[in-house]
C-alpha positions in Angstrom: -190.1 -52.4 -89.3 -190.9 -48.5 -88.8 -192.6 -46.5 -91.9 -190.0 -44.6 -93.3 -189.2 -41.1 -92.7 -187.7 -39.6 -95.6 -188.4 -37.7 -98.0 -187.8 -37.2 -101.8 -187.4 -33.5 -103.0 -186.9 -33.6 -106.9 -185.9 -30.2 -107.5 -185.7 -28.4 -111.2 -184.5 -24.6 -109.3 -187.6 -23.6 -109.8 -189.2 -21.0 -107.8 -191.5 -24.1 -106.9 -188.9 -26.5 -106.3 -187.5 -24.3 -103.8 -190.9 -23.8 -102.0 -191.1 -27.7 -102.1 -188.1 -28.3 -100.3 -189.1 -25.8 -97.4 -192.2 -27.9 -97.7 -190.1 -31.3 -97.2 -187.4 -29.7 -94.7 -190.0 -28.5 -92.3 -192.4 -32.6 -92.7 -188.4 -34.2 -91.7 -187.8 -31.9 -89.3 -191.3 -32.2 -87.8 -190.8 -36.4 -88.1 -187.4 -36.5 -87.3 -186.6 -37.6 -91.1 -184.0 -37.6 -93.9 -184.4 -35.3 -97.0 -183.3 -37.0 -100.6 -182.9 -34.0 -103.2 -183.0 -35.2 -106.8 -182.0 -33.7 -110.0 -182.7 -35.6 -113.4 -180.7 -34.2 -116.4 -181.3 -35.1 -120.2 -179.1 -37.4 -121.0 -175.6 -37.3 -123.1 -176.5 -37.9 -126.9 -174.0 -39.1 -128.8 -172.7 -37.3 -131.6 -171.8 -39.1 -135.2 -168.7 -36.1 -135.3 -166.6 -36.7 -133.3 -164.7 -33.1 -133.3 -167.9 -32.4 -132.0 -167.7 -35.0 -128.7 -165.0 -33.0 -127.0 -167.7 -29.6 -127.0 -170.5 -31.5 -126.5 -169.1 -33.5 -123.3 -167.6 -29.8 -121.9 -171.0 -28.8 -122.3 -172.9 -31.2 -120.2 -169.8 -30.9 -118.0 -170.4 -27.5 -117.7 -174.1 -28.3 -116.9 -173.7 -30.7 -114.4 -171.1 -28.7 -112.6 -173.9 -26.0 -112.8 -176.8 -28.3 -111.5 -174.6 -29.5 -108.2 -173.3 -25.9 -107.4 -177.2 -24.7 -107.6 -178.2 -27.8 -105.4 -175.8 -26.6 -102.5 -177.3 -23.0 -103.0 -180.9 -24.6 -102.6 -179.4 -26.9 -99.3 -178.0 -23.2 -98.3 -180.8 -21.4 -98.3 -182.9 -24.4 -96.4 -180.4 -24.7 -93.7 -180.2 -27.8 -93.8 -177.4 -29.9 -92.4 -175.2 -32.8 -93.7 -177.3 -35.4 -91.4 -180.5 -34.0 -92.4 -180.0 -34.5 -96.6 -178.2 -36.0 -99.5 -178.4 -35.2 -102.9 -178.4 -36.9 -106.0 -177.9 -36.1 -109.7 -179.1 -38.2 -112.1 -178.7 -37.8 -116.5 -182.2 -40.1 -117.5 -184.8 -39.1 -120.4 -187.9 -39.4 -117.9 -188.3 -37.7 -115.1 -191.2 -38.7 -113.8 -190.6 -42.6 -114.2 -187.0 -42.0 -112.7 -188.2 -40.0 -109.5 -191.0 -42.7 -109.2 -188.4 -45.5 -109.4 -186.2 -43.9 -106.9 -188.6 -43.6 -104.4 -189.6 -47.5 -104.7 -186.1 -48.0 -104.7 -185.4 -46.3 -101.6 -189.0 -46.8 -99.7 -189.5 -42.9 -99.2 -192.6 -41.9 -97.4 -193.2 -39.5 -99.7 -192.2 -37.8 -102.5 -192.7 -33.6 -102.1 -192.8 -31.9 -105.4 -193.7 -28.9 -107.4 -196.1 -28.3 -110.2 -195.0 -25.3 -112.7 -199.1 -25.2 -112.9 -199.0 -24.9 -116.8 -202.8 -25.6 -118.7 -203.7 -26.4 -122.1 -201.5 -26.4 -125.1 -198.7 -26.0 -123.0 -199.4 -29.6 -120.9 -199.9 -31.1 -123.5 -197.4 -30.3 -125.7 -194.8 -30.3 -122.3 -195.9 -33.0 -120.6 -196.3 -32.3 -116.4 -193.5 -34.6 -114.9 -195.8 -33.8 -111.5 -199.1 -35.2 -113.1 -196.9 -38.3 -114.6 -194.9 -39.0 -111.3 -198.0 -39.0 -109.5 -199.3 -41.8 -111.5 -196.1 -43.9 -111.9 -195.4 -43.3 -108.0 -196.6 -46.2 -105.3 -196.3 -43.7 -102.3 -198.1 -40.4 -101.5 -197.2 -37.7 -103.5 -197.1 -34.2 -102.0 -197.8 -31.1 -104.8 -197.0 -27.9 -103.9 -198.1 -25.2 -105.7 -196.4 -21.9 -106.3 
């Protein structure tokens, strides 16, 4: 069996997201590879009010309509086509573990990334989803910085 030749791209909309996915686009190009774009949204909480369900779900309705409209801006401005990508949107708490688990899940080569570069109080109190995914990940990780 062949190493695999794609590529995960978890993508936030970022600025760096979007040079990460040039990044990824031009490694599967160059290898002849697939691109997998992932999104991770917070996940629905569960109201106690229920007049409140029928906002809430329009609101993360809203959002994920949002979140797959800017995905085909991002696979717009790439150039990529149909055979070269496909996207998925995901609602999960944690990132990191869920882009690490995905790429396990589908044997990626590698998983191409951006780091929003943020230091001191900031990390810490934030959390970097790059740092984490690099350590839950069993593959190479690609950061690419802005």
């Amino acid at each position: 069996m062949g190493a695999s030749k794609t590529y995960l791209v978890p993508v936030d909309f970022s600025k760096g997201s979007k040079i990460a996915l040039r990044h990824a686009a031009a490694l599967a190009r160059k290898k002849k590879g697939k691109l997998v774009l992932l999104h991770v949204m917070l996940p629905r909480v569960h109201p106690l009010i229920s007049q409140a369900d029928a906002f809430i779900g329009s609101v993360y309705a809203t959002a994920e309509r949002r979140a797959r409209r800017d995905l085909q801006a991002m696979v717009r401005r790439a150039k990529l086509n149909p055979a070269e990508y496909r996207s998925i949107l995901l609602r999960r708490a944690d990132a990191a573990r869920v882009i690490a688990d995905l790429a396990r899940r589908l044997r990626v080569a590698m998983i191409v990334m951006s780091s929003h570069g943020r230091t001191g109080f900031r990390r810490f109190t934030l959390g970097s989803v790059a740092e984490r995914t690099v350590r839950y990940a069993d593959c190479p990780v690609l950061i690419v910085k802005k």
